[in-house]
C-alpha positions, -999 to 999 in steps of 0.1 A, spaced: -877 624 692 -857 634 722 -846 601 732 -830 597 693 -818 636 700 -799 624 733 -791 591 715 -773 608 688 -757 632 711 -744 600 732 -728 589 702 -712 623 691 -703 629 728 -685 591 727 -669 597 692 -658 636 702 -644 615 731 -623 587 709 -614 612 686 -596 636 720 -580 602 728 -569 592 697 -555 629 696 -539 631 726 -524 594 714 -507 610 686 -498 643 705 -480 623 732 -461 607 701 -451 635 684 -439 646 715 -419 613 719 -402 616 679 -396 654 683 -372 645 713 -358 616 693 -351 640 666 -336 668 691 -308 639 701 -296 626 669 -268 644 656 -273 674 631 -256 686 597 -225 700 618 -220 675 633 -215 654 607 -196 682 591 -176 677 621 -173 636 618 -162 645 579 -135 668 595 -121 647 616 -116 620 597 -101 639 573 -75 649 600 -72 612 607 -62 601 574 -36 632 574 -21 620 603 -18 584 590 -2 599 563 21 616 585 24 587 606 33 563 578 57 590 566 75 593 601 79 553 600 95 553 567 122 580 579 126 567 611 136 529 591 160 549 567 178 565 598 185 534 617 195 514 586 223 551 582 230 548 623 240 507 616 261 523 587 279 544 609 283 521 635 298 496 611 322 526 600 330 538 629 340 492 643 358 494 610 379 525 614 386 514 652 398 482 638 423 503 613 431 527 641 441 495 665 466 479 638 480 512 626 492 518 665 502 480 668 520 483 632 532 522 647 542 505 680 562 473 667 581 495 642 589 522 668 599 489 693 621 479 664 641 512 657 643 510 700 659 477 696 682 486 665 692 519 685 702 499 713 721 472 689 736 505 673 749 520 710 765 488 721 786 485 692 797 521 693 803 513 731 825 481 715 842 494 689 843 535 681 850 526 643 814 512 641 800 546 650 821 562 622 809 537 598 774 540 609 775 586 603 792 575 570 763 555 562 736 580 571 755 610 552 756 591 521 725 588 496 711 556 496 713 534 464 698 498 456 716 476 434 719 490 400 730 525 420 701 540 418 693 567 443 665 556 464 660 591 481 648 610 441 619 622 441 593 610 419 594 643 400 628 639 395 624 603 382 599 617 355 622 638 338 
């Protein structure tokens, strides 16, 4: 009877044993998923993640926004520039046009001055001719006004 007593308690002594084992087994993994879980990320931070995209997408927005103005500038800057090449270009050939008419009255002045210097009864002729009103063929004056024309 003792030897099935100790026999018994061999066998409850060797399952109490697997059973601490298997115990410790799932201890030591509990241990191992707890730390797992302490180093994935929690709600905030995903609250976080959803934040910044959120400020991404803004700032695309932006972005994309900024690009478009930036285009519509540069296309206005090329406008100007072609203004401003054009307006040069008018400035250039009023002052040539400005310049060969001023060369001509030069010219004419200095035709005028070597008559007088010729003949003094050119130079009377020539203050009759700037006293008197100007008239194209028909006699009509050429220094009326428009307002004058209109009534």
């Amino acid at each position: 009877k003792i030897q099935t007593l100790q026999k018994r308690l061999i066998e409850k002594t060797e399952e109490a044993v697997e059973k601490d084992t298997l115990l410790q087994e799932k201890e030591k993994l509990y241990v191992e998923l707890k730390n797992i879980l302490a180093r994935q990320p929690g709600p905030e931070v995903a609250e976080q993640l959803s934040i910044y995209q959120q400020n991404l997408k803004e700032k695309t927005r932006q972005m994309k926004a900024m690009a478009a103005e930036l285009n519509m500038h540069q296309a206005q800057v090329s406008e100007y520039r072609y203004e401003i090449e054009r307006l040069s270009r008018e400035l250039q050939d009023s002052k040539r046009k400005f310049f060969e008419q001023k060369r001509k009255d030069q010219i004419q002045k200095e035709i005028v001055r070597d008559a007088q210097r010729i003949d003094p009864s050119v130079a009377h002729q020539q203050k009759f001719h700037l006293t008197q009103p100007k008239v194209a063929g028909g006699g009509f004056n050429l220094t009326q006004t428009g307002k004058q024309l209109a009534t």
